[in-house]
VOBA-1610 file (N, C-alpha, C; in pm, whole numbers, padded with zeros to 5 digits, always signed):
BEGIN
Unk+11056+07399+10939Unk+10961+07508+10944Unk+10823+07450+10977Unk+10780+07495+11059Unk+10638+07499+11121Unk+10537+07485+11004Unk+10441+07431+11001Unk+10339+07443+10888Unk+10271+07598+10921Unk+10263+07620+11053Unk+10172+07803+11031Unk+10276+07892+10989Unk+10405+07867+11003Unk+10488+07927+10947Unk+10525+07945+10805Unk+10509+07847+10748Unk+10490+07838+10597Unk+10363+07888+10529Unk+10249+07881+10588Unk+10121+07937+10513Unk+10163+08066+10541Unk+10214+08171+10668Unk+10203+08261+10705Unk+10262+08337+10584Unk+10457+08288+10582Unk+10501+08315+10467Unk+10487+08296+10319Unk+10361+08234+10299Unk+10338+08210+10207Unk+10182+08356+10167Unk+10094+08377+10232Unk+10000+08480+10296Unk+10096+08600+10236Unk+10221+08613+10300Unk+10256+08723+10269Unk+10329+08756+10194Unk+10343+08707+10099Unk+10456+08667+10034Unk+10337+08708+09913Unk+10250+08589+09870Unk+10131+08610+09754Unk+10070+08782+09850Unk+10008+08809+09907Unk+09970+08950+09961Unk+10072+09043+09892Unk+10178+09093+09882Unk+10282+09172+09900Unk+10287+09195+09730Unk+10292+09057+09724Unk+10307+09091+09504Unk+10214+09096+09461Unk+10066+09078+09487Unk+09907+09110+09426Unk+09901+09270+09456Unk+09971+09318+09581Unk+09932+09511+09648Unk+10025+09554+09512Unk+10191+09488+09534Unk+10258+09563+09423Unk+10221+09548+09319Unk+10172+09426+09252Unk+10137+09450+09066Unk+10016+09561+09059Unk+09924+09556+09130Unk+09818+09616+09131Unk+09856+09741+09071Unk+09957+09808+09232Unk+09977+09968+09194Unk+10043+10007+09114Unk+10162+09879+09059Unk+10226+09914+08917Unk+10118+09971+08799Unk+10045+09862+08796Unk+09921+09900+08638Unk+09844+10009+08691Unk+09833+10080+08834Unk+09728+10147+08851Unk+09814+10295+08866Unk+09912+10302+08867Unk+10041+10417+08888Unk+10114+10422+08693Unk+10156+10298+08637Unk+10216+10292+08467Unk+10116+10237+08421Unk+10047+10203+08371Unk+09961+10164+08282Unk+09996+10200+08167Unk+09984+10345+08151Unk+09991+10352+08020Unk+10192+10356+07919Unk+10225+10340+08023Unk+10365+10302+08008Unk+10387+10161+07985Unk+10335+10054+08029Unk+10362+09899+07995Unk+10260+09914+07858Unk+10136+09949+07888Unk+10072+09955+07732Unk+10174+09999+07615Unk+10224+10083+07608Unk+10325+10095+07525Unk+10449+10098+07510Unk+10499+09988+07594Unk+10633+09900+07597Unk+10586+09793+07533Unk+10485+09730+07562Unk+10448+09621+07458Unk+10403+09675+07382Unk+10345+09779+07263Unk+10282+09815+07152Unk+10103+09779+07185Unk+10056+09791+07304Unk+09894+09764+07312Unk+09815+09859+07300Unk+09751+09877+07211Unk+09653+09984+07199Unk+09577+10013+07372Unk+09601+10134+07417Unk+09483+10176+07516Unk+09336+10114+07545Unk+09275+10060+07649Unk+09125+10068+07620Unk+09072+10193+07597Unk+08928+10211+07599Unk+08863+10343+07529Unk+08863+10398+07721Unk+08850+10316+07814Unk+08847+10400+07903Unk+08941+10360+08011Unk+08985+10430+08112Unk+09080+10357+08188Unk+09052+10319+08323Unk+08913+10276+08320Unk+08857+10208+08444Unk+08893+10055+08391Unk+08872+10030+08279Unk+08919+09900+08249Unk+09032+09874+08301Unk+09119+09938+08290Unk+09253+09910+08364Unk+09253+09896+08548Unk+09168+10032+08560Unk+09174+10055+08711Unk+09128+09961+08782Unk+09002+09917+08755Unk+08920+09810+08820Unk+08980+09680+08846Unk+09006+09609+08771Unk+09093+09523+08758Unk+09201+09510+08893Unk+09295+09635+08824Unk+09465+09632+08924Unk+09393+09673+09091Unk+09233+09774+09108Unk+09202+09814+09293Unk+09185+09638+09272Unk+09106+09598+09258Unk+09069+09440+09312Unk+09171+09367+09345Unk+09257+09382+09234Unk+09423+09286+09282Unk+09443+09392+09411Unk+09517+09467+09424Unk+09523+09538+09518Unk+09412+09480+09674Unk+09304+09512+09646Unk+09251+09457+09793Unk+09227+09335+09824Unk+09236+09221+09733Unk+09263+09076+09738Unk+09432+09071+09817Unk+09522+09136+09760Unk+09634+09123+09846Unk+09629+09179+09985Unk+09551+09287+09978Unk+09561+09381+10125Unk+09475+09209+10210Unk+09381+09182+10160Unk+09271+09078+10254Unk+09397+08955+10284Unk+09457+08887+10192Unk+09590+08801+10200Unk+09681+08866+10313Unk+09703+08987+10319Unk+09823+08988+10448Unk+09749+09013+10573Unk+09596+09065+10575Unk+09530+08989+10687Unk+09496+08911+10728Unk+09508+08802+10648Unk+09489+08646+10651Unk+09646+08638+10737Unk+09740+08697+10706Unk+09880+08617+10754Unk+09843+08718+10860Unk+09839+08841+10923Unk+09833+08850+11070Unk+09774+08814+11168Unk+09678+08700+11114Unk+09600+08625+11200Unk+09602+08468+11129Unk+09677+08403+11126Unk+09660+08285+11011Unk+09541+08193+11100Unk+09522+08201+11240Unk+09426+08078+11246Unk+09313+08170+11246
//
């Protein structure tokens, strides 16, 4: 395997699971909060903020792999 081939798949690979965890906590949140027993924060931007950033750190990662150089 090619070395641009490996960063590429690698780009998209980390991209793909930062978009999905994101929208997991930003879609269940309050469903994993209480699968583990975690009290809620008082507001749920704490949550939100957090999982958009993961989210557009991955979206910026799979534009990194459609252009790797």
């Amino acid at each position: 395997m090619k070395q641009k081939d490996f960063y590429k798949l690698f780009f998209i690979t980390i991209g793909t699971y930062d978009v999905f965890l994101g929208g997991v906590f930003v879609l269940w949140y309050k469903n994993i909060y209480s699968y583990f027993k975690i009290a809620l924060p008082n507001h749920p931007g704490y949550i939100f903020v957090p999982a958009l950033f993961l989210m557009s750190a991955g979206i910026g990662e799979l534009l990194i792999a459609r252009n790797i150089l």
